[in-house]
BABALO-957989 format. One record per residue (C-alpha): x, y, z. Coordinates in steps of 0.05 Angstrom, whole numbers, padded with zeros to 5 digits, always signed. Example, Ala and Ser with C-alpha at 12.3 -4.5 7.8 and 13.67 -1.06 7.14 Angstrom:
<marlos>
+00246-00090+00156;+00273-00021+00143;
</marlos>
This chain:
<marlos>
+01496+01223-01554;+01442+01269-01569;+01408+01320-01533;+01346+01277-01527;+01382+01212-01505;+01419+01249-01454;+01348+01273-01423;+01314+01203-01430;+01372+01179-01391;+01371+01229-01333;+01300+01214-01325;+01308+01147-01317;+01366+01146-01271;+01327+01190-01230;+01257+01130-01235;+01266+01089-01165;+01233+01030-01210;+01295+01048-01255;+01348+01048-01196;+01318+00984-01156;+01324+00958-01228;+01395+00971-01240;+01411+00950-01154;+01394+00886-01172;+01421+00874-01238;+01491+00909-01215;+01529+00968-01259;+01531+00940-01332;+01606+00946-01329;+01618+00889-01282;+01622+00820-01297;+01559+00776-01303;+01539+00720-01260;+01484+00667-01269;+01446+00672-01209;+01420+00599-01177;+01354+00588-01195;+01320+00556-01137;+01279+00485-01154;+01206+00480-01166;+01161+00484-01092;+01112+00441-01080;+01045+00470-01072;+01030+00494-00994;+00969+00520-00962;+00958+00596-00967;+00976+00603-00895;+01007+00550-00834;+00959+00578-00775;+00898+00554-00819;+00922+00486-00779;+00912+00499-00710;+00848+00538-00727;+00815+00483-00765;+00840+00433-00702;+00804+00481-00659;+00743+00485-00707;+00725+00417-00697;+00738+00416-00629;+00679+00459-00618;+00642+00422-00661;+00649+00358-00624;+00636+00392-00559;+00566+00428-00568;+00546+00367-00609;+00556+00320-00561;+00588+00332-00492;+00543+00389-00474;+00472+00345-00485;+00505+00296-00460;+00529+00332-00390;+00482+00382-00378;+00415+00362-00413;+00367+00312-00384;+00351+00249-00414;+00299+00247-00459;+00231+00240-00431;+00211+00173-00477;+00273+00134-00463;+00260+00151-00381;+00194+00132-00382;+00216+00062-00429;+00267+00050-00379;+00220+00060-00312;+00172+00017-00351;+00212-00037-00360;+00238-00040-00295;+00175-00035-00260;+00157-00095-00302;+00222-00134-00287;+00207-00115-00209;+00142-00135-00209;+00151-00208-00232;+00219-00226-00219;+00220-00296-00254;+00258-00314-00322;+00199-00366-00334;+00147-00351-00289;+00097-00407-00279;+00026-00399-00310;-00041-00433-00288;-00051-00494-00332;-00112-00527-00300;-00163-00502-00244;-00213-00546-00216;-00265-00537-00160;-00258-00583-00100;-00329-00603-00092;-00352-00642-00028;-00360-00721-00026;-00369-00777+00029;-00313-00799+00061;-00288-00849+00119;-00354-00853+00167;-00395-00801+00166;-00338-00746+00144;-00346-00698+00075;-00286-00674+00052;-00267-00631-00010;-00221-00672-00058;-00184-00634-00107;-00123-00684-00131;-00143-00751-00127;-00205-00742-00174;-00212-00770-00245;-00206-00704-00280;-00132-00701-00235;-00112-00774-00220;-00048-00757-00189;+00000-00694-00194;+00075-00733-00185;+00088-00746-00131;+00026-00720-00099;-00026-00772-00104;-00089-00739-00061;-00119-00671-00025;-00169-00670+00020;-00210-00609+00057;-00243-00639+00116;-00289-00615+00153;-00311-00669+00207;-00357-00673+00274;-00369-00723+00322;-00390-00773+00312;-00361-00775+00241;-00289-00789+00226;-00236-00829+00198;-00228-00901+00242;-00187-00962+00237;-00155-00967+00161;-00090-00986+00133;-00030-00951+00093;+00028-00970+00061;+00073-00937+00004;+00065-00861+00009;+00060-00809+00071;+00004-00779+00095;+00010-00693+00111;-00048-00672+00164;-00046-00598+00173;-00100-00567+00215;-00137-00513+00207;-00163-00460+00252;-00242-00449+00263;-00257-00391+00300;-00319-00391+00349;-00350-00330+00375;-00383-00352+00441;-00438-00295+00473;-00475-00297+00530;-00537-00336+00486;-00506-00362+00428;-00447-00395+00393;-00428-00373+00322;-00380-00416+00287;-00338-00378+00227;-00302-00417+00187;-00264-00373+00147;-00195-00388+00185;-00166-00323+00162;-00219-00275+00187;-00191-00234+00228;-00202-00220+00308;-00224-00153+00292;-00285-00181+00251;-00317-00221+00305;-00313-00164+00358;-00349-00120+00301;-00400-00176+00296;-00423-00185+00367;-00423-00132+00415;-00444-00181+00469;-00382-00224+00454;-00362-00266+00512;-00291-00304+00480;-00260-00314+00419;-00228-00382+00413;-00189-00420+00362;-00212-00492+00355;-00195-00551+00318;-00173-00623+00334;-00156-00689+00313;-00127-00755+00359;-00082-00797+00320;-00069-00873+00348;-00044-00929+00314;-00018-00999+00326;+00046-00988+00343;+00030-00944+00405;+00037-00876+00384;-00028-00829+00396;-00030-00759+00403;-00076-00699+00385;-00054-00643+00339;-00095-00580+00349;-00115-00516+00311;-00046-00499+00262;-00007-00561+00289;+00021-00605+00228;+00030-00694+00231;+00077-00714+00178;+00077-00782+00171;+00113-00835+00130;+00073-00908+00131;+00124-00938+00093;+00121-01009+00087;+00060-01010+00132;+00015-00976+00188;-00051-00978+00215;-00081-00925+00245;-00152-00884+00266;-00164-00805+00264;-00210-00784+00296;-00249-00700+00318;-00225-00693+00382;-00271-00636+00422;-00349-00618+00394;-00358-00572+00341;-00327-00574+00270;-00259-00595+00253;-00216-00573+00195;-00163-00586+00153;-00125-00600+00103;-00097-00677+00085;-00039-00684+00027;-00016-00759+00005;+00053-00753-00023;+00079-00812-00064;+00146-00846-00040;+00195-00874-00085;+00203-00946-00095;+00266-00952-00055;+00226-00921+00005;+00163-00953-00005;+00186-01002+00046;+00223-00976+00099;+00189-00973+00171;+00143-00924+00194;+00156-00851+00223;+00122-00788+00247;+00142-00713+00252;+00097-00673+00294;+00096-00597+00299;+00058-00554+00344;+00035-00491+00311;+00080-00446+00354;+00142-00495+00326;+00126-00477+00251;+00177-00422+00222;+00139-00357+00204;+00162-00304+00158;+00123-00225+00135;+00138-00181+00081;+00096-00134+00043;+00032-00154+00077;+00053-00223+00058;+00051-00274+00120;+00071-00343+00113;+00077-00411+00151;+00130-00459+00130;+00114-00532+00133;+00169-00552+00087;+00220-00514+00048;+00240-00443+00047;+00207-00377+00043;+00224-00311+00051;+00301-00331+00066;+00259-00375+00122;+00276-00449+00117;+00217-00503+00160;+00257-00553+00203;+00219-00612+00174;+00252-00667+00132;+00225-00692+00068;+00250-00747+00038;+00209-00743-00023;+00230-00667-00038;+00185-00619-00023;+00156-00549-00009;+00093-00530+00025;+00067-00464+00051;+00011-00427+00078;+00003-00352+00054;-00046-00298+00085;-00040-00235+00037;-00071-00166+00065;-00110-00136+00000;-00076-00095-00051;-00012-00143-00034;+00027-00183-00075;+00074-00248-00072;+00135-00265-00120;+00147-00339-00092;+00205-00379-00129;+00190-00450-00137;+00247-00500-00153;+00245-00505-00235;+00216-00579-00248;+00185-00589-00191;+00105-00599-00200;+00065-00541-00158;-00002-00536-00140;-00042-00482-00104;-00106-00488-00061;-00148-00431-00047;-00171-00438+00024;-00198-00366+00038;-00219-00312-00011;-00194-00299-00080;-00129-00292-00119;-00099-00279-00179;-00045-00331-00193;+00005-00331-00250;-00005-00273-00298;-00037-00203-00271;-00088-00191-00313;-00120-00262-00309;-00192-00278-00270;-00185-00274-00198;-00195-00345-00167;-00238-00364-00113;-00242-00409-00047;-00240-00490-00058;-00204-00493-00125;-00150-00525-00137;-00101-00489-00185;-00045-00528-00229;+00015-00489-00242;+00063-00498-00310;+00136-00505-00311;+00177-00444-00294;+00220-00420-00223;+00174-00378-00191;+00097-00361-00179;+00057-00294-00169;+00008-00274-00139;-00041-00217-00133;-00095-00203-00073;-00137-00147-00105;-00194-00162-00064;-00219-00122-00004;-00210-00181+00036;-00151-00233+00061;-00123-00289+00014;-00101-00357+00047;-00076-00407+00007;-00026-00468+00013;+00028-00473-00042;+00048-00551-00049;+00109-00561-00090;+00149-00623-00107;+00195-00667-00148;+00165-00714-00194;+00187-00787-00186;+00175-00811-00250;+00154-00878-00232;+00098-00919-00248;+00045-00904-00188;-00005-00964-00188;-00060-00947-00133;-00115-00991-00094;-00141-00945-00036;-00090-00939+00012;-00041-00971-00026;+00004-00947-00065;+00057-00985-00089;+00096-00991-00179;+00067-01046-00199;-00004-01095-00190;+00034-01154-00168;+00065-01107-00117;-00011-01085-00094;-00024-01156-00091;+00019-01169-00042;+00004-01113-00002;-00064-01138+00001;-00042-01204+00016;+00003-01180+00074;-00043-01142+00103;-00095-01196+00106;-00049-01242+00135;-00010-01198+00185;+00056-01196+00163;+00118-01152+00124;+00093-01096+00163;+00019-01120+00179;+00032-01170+00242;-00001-01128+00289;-00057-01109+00251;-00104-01168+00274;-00097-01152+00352;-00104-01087+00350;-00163-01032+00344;-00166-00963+00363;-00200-00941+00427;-00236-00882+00392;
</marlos>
């Protein structure tokens, strides 16, 4: 070996890349072995904790995207005010078809009985009959004027009295008749008032013996049935006022025999919410059932609402409805519609409920009348009311002669 081979070898020996070199392939004198050549891996990501991190990542995404505006922010300001709109709306008119007015006509006066003027509303050509009500009357009577000796057969007759209030001084009498004005107003009227009374009267007699006088807010329901004959008469001076509903009867009632139920105005269930006040004749208001009996179904109510107060008043769905103003004005059905006044007669649509809306400065009285329709043929000659003409015809006939009903209609007469 040569000087300058020996030196290239020194210097390498002493190279550490030489001698890890030779460590791993082993002293050239030893045997060789084929070292295992591991298999092929698979690609893998650069590093395993890149896992958990992106986990983590997205956690914290997901959590100040959504749970923290969720949690702590407030809802947004348009959806709160959509949702308190909505609500209010629902509130306010709590009906999934609330009934609409279909038909308004003014009650104008007309002669009636002997000597009597009443308002008729139903009953009129332009509103022959609302089934089953066949007639309403406003009547406002004085002696000597009234309603004597007449026949009825087929129907029932509702007599519902209202209040006049006189103001009696020391050299005067002033007669209101605006039943729902309050005490209050006449007091602030006349300083030299002397008495405030409540006045109003009729005397019911007929030929079967009963007679009796219902007063100011007293109620006669009465069922003629297969025949009656009777008088009604003002009972005490001044005016006398009220209100008189015919309600049709169905044909297997139209003959049964005559009944009465009287209330006193003290007996009539009462019920107030809201500045709402009502008197039940017949059906329920206000969870406030009347003790009356109707044996065509129905519903009829007198409401006094304060002003700025309103009424959400569910009314059996298919049952015809009416409403008569008696005091003030109203807006019925829909709020934004025309306020209605005094002496009209409103005809409500289909749907399960009515509202109503006093935005005058003054009280609203009205009577609700609701009922179901019979949906039979009404055939009508004065106070007559039977399905068909023949049937009339023999109404007439028995009547004229005294019997199926009639037999003492020939003896008698009233003593009014």
């Amino acid at each position: 070996m040569t000087t300058t081979m020996m030196r290239l070898r020194q210097h390498l020996a002493s190279s550490p890349i030489y001698t890890s070199a030779i460590a791993r392939i082993g002293n050239s004198r030893a045997p060789h072995r084929l070292l295992p050549v591991a298999p092929p891996q698979k690609h893998r990501p650069t590093s395993t904790t890149n896992k958990p991190l992106l986990l983590i990542l997205l956690l914290l995404c997901f959590f100040f995207l959504f749970l923290i505006p969720t949690v702590l922010l407030p809802p947004a300001r348009v959806m709160s005010s959509s949702s308190s709109a909505s609500d209010a709306a629902a509130a306010a008119v709590p009906f999934e078809k609330p009934r609409a007015v279909v038909k308004k006509l003014l009650a104008e006066s007309q002669p009636e009985g002997q000597g009597a003027t009443v308002r008729r509303s139903i009953g009129r050509h332009e509103l022959r009959n609302l089934d089953p009500f066949l007639m309403l009357d406003e009547f406002s009577v004085s002696k000597p004027a009234g309603f004597p000796d007449h026949p009825h057969r087929g129907f029932e007759t509702v007599t519902y009295m209202l209040e006049v209030r006189v103001l009696y001084s020391s050299k005067s009498c002033v007669t209101c008749l605006c039943p729902s004005a309050p005490r209050e107003l006449f007091a602030q009227m006349s300083p030299s008032c002397a008495g405030l009374e409540l006045q109003g009267a009729f005397t019911h007699q007929d030929f079967a013996g009963h007679k009796g006088t219902i007063r100011a807010g007293d109620v006669q329901w009465m069922t003629a049935g297969r025949g009656i004959v009777h008088s009604e008469m003002p009972a005490g001076d001044g005016v006398q006022k009220g209100l008189q509903l015919w309600i049709n009867l169905s044909s297997k009632d139209k003959m049964i025999e005559p009944r009465y139920q009287e209330l006193q105005s003290k007996d009539i269930s009462r019920a107030e919410k809201d500045g709402v006040e009502v008197r039940i004749i017949a059906g329920e208001a206000f969870g406030v059932r009347s003790p009356v009996y109707t044996r065509t179904p129905t519903m009829y109510m007198d409401f006094t609402m304060r002003p700025g107060s309103q009424l959400h008043q569910p009314v059996p769905e298919g049952w015809n409805a009416f409403v008569y103003i008696i005091d003030g004005e109203g807006v019925f059905g829909r709020e934004k519609s025309a306020p209605v006044s005094a002496h009209h007669c409103i005809v409500l649509g289909d749907g399960d409920g009515i509202s109503v809306w006093n935005k005058s400065g003054a009280p609203l009285r009205f009577a609700l009348v609701a009922g179901q329709p019979l949906g039979e043929p009404v055939v009508q000659h004065g106070p007559f009311v039977m399905n068909s003409r023949a049937e009339i015809q023999q109404a007439m006939e028995d009547y004229y002669y005294g019997k199926n009903g009639f037999e003492r209609a020939s003896q008698w007469s009233s003593s009014a």
